[in-house]
MARTILO-909790 format. One record per residue (C-alpha): x, y, z. Coordinates in Angstrom, 1 decimal, decimal comma, padded with zeros to 4 digits. Last residue first. Layout:
BEGIN
R     c1     c2     c3
R      X      Y      Z
...
//
This chain:
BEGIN
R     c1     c2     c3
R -000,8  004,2 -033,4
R  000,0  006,9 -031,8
R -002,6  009,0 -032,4
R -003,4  012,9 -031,5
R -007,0  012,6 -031,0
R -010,2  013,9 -032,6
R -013,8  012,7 -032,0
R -016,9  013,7 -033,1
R -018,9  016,9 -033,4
R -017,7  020,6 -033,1
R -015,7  020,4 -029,5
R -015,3  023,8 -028,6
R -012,0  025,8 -029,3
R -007,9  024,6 -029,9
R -006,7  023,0 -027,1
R -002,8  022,0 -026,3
R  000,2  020,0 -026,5
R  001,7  017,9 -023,7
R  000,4  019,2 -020,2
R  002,5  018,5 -017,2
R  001,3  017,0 -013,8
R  003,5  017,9 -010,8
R  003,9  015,0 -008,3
R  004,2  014,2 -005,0
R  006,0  011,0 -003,9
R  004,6  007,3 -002,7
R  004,1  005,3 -005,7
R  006,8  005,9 -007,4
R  006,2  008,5 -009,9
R  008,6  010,5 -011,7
R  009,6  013,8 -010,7
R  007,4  015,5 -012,4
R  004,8  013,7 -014,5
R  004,4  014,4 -018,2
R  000,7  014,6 -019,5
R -001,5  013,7 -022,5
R -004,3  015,4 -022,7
R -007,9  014,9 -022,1
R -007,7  016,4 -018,2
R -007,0  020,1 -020,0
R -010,6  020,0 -020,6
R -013,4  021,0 -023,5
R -011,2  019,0 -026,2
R -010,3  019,8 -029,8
R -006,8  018,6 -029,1
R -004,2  019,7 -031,3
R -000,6  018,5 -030,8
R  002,3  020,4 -030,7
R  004,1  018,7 -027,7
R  002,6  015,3 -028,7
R  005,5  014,0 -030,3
R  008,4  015,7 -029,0
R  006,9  014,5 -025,6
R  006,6  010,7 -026,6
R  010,3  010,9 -028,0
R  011,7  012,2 -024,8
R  009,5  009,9 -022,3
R  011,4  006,6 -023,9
R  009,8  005,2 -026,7
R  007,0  005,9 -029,5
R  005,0  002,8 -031,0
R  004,4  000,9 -027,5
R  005,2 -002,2 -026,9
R  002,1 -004,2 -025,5
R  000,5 -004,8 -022,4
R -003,1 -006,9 -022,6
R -006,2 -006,3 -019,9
R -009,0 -008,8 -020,2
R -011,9 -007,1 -020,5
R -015,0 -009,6 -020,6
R -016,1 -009,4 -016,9
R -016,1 -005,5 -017,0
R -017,9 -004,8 -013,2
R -015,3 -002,8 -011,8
R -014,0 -006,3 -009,6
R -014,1 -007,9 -013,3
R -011,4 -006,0 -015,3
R -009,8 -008,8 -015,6
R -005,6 -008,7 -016,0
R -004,2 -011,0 -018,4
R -001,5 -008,7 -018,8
R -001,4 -006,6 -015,4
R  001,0 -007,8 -013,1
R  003,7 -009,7 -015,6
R  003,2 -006,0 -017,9
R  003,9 -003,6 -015,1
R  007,2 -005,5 -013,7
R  008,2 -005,0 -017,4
R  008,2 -001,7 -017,6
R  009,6 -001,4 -014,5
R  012,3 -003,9 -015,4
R  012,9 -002,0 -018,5
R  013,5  001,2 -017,0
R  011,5  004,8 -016,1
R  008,2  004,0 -017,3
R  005,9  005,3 -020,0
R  002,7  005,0 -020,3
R  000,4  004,9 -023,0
R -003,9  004,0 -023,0
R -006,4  001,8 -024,7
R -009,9  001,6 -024,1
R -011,0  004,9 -026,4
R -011,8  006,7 -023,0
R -015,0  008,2 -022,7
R -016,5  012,0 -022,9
R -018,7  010,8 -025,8
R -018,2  013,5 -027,4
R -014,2  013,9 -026,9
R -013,9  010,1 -027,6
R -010,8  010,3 -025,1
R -007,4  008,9 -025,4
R -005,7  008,0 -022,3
R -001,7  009,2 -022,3
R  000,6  009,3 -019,3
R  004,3  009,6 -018,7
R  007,2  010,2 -015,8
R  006,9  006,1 -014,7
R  008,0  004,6 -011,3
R  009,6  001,3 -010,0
R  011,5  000,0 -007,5
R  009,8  002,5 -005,2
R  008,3 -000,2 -002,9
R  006,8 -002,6 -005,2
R  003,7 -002,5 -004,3
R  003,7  001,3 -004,6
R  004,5  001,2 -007,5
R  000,9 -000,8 -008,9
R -000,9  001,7 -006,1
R  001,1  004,8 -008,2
R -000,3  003,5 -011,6
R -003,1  002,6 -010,9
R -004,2  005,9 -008,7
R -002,9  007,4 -012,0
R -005,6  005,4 -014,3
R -008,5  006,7 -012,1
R -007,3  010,1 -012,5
R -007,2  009,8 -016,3
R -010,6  008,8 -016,9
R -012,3  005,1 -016,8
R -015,9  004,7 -018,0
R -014,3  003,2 -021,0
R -012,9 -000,2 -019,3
R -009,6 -000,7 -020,6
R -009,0 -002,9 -023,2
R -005,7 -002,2 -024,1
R -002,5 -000,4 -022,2
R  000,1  000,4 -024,5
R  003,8  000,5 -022,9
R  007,2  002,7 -022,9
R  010,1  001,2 -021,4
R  011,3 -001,5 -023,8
R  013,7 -004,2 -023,2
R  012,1 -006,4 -025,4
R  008,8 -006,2 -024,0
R  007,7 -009,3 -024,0
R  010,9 -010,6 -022,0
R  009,1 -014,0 -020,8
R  005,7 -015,2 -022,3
R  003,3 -015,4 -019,4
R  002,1 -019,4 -018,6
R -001,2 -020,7 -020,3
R -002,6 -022,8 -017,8
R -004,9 -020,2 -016,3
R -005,8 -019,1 -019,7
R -008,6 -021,7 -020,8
R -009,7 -021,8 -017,7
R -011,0 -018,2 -017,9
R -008,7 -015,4 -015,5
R -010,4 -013,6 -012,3
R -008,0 -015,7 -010,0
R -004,7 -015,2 -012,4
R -005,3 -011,4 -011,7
R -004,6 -011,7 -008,1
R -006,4 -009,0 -006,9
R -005,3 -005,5 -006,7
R -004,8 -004,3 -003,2
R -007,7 -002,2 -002,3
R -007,5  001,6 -001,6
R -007,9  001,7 -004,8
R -011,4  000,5 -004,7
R -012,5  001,5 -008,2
R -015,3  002,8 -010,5
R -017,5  003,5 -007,4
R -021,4  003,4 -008,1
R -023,0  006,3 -010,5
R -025,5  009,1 -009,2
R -022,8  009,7 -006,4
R -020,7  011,0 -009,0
R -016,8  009,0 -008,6
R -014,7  008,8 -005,8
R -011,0  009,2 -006,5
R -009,4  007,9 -002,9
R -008,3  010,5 -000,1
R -004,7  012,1 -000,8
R -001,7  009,9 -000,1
R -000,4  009,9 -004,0
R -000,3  013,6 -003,9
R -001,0  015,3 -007,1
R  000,6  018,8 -008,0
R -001,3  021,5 -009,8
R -001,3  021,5 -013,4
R  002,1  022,5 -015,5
R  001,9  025,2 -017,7
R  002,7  025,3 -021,7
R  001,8  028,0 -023,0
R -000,9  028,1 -025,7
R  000,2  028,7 -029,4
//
């Protein structure tokens, strides 16, 4: 079994992800996000946000998120949605499944965050949410509870996982500390690769 070794450390400050020059930029995240209400049909401006979705829960799945998005892109989310919030919240977890062949994301995502009312701060921002300003009109973001809770049982989970992946950036990872938005961080690997990619895709699921 491969060793477990942490990547190198990320730090929130460092110059925006900028995507192939043969493509156009993913994201502006050194943009606030828009109001998500603004990019929203009519038919669900009036509809208000159900209260307490998440039950108390601290561990969320992301859907419909655009596929050309890899894990990088999700992280300078993450940390721009803490840092809004000035270090009231923060989350030690990330997962984005990959179509290995395809080299694209599966559109849905987990993270986990450190309380409830992080959790739940991330869910009033981003359910709703249009993917619009990255060109994905019809995505509407939607936060759900997750199947696995709580950053302990997410890492027994995956920790012996098989990924038949070409890249250590396919798997799910731990972050360390926890991210608020404004800290350094030490990626973690969960599980591990096992060769070349021989034709479709496999994940570890959660679902």
């Amino acid at each position: 079994m491969e060793t477990k070794k942490p990547t190198k450390s990320l730090n929130p400050y460092a110059p925006a992800f900028t995507p192939p020059s043969r493509s156009p930029p993913l994201f502006n995240f050194n943009k606030p996000f828009p109001c998500h209400r603004r990019c929203l049909p009519p038919r669900l401006l009036k509809k208000p946000l159900p209260e307490n979705k998440l039950a108390g829960r601290t561990s969320v799945m992301v859907k419909n998120i655009p596929n050309c998005l890899g894990r990088m892109d999700l992280l300078r989310i993450l940390d721009n949605h803490c840092r809004k919030h000035n270090e009231k919240s923060s989350y030690d977890f990330l997962y984005l499944p990959m179509d290995f062949g395809k080299r694209a994301n599966l559109g849905y995502a987990f993270v986990n965050f450190t309380s409830s009312l992080a959790a739940e701060r991330f869910r009033r921002e981003f359910e709703n949410f249009s993917w619009d300003n990255i060109g994905f009109r019809k995505k509407i973001c939607e936060i759900t509870v997750a199947k696995y809770q709580g950053k302990e049982e997410l890492t027994r989970h995956f920790r012996n996982s098989r990924f038949t992946c070409h890249t250590d950036d396919y798997l799910p990872v731990v972050l360390s500390p926890p991210s608020n938005g404004f800290t350094a961080y030490t990626l973690t690997k969960l599980g591990y690769r096992v060769g070349a990619l021989g034709g479709g895709s496999r994940n570890a699921s959660l679902r």
